[in-house]
Residue frames relative to the residue before (quaternion, step in Angstrom):
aa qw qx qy qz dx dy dz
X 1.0000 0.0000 0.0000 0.0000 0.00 0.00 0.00
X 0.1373 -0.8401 0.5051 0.1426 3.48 -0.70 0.72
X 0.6012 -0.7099 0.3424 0.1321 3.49 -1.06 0.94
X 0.2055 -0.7327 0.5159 0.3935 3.73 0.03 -0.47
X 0.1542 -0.6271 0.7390 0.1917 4.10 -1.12 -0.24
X 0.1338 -0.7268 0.6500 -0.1768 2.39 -1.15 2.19
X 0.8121 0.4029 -0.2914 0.3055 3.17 0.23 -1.05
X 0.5879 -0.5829 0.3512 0.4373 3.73 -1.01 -0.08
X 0.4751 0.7042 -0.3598 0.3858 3.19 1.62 -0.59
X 0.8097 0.2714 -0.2527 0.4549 3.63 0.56 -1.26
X 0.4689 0.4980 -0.5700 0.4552 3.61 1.13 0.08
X 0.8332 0.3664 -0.3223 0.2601 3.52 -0.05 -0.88
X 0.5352 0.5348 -0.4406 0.4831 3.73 1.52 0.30
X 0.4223 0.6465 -0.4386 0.4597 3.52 1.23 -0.64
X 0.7665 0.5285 -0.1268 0.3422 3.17 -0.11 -1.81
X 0.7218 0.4140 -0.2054 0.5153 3.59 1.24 -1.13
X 0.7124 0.5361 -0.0840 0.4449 3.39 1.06 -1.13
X 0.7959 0.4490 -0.2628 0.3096 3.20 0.38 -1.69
X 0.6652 -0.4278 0.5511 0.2662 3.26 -1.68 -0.05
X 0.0950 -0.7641 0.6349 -0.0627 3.89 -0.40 1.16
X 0.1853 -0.6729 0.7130 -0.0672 3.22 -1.23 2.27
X 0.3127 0.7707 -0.5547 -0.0220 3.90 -1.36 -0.45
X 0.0508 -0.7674 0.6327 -0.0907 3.09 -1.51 1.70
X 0.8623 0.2495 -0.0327 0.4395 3.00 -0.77 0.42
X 0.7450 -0.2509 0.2297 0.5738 3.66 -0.51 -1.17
X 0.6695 0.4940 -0.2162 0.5108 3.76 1.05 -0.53
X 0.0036 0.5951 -0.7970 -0.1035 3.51 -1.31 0.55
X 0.2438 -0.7697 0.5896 0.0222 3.50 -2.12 0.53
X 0.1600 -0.8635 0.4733 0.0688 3.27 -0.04 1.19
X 0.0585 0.8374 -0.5367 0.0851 3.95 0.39 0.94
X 0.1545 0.7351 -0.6543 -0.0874 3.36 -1.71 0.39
X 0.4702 -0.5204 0.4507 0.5522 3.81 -1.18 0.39
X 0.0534 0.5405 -0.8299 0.1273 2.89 -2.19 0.82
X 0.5904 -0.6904 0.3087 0.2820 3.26 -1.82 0.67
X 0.6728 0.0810 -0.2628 0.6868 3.89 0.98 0.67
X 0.7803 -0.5013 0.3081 0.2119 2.67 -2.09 0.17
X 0.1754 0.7619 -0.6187 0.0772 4.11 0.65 0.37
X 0.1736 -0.6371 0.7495 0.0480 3.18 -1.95 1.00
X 0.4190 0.7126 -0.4912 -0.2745 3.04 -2.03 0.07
X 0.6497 -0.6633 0.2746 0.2501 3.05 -1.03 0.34
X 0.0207 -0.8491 0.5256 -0.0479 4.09 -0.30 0.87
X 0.1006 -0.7052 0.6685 -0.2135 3.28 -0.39 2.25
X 0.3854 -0.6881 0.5474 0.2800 3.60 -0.47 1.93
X 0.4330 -0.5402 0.4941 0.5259 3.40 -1.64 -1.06
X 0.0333 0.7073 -0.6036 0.3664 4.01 1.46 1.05
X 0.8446 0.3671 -0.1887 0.3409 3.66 -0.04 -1.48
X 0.7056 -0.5760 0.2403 0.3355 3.22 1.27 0.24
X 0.6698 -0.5126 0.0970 0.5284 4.08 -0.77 0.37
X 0.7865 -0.4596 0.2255 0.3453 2.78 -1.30 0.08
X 0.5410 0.5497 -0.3816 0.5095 3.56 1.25 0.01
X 0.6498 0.3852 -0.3832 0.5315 3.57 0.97 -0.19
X 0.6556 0.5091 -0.3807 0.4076 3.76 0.70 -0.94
X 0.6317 0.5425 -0.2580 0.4900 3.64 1.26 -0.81
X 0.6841 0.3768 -0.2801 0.5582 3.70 0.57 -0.19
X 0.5739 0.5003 -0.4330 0.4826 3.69 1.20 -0.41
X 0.8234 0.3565 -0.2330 0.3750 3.18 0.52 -1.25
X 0.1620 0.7736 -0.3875 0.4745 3.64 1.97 0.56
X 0.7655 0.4479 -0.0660 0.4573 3.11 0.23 -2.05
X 0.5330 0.4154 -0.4373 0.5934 4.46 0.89 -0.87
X 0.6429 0.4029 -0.4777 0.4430 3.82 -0.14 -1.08
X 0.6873 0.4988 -0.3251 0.4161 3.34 -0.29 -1.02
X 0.6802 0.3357 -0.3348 0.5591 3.89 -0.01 -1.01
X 0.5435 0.5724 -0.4346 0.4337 3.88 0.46 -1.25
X 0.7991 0.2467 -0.1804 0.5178 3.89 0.02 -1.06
X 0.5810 0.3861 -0.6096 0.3765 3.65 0.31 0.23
X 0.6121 0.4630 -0.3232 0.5536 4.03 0.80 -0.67
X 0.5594 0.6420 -0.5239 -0.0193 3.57 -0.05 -0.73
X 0.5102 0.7971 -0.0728 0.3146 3.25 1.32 -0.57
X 0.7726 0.2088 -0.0816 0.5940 2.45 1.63 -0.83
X 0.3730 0.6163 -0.5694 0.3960 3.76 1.80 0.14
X 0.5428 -0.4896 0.6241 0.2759 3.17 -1.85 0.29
X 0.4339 -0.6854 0.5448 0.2125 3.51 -1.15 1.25
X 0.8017 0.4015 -0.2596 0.3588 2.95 -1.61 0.10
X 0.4835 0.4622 -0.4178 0.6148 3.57 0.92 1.28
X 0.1696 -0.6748 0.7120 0.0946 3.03 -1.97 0.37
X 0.1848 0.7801 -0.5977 0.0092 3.49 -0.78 0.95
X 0.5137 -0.5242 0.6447 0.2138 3.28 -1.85 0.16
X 0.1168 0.8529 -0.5087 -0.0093 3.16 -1.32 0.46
X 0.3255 -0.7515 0.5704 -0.0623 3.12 -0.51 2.36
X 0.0474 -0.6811 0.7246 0.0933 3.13 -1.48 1.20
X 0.5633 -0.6977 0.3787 0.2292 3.32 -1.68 0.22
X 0.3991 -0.6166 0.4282 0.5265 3.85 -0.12 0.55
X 0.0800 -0.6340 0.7691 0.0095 3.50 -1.08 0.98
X 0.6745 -0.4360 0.4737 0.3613 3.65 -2.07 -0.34
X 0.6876 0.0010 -0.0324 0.7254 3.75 1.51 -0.96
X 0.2164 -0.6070 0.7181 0.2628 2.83 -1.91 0.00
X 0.0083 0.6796 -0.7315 -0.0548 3.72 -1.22 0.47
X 0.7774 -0.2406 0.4192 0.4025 3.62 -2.21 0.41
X 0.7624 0.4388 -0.3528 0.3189 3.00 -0.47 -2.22
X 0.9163 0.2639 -0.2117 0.2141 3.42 -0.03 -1.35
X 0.4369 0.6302 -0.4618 0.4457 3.38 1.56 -0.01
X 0.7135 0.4085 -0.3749 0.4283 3.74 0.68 -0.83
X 0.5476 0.4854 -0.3760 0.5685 3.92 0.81 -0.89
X 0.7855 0.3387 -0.3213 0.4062 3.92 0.15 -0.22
X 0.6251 0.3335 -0.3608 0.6065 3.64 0.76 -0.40
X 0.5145 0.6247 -0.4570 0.3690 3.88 0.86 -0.26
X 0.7944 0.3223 -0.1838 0.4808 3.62 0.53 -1.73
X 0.4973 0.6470 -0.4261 0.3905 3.78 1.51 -0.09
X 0.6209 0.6056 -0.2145 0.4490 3.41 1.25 -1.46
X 0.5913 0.5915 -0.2470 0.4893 3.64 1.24 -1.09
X 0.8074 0.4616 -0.2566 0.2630 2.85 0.69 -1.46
X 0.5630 0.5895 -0.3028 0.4938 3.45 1.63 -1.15
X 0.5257 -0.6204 0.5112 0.2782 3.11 0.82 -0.71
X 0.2178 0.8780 -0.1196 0.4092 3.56 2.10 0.63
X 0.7746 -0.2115 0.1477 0.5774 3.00 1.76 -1.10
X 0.6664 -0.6932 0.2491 0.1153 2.83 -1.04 0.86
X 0.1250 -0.9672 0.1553 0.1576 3.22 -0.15 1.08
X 0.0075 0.9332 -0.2787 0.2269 2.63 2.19 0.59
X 0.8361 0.1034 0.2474 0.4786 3.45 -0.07 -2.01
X 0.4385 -0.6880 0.5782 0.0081 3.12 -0.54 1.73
X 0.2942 0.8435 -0.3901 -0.2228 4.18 -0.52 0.51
């Protein structure tokens, strides 16, 4: 079951604490913890809030197309870069080969 990160508290231990990954357009800010909680942090760089909302639309969305296969028992953040667009395809192929890369998920099984 995955969690959301609300409060400012666990953003700002993340941030202080956590472990910092980045590829591509995405950077990930992850530490162990005792289930899986995610979230997502879209400055106001990327523009109003109708764009920052539809960006962070698009992390949720990649986030659940992989969950399955993330390794429990972590907490991460997830920072995209201001780009010109954003599309699906490449948010998931980029938080994918990030996840790989940390070592986050598994790369076994394609679902």
């Amino acid at each position: 079951m995955t969690y959301k990160l609300k409060r400012n508290a666990d953003f700002r231990f993340l941030f202080n604490k956590g472990q910092r990954g980045r590829m591509g357009g995405l950077t990930v800010v992850y530490h162990r913890s005792r289930g899986l909680r995610v979230g997502f942090s879209v400055s106001k760089k990327h523009g109003k809030s109708v764009v920052r909302n539809r960006i962070k639309r698009l992390l949720r969305a990649s986030f659940t197309s992989l969950k399955g296969r993330i390794k429990p028992c972590y907490s991460m953040i997830f920072i995209p870069s201001v780009r010109e667009r954003y599309d699906y395809a490449t948010m998931v192929r980029d938080m994918e080969k990030l996840l790989i890369k940390e070592g986050l998920l598994s790369c076994s099984e394609k679902s």
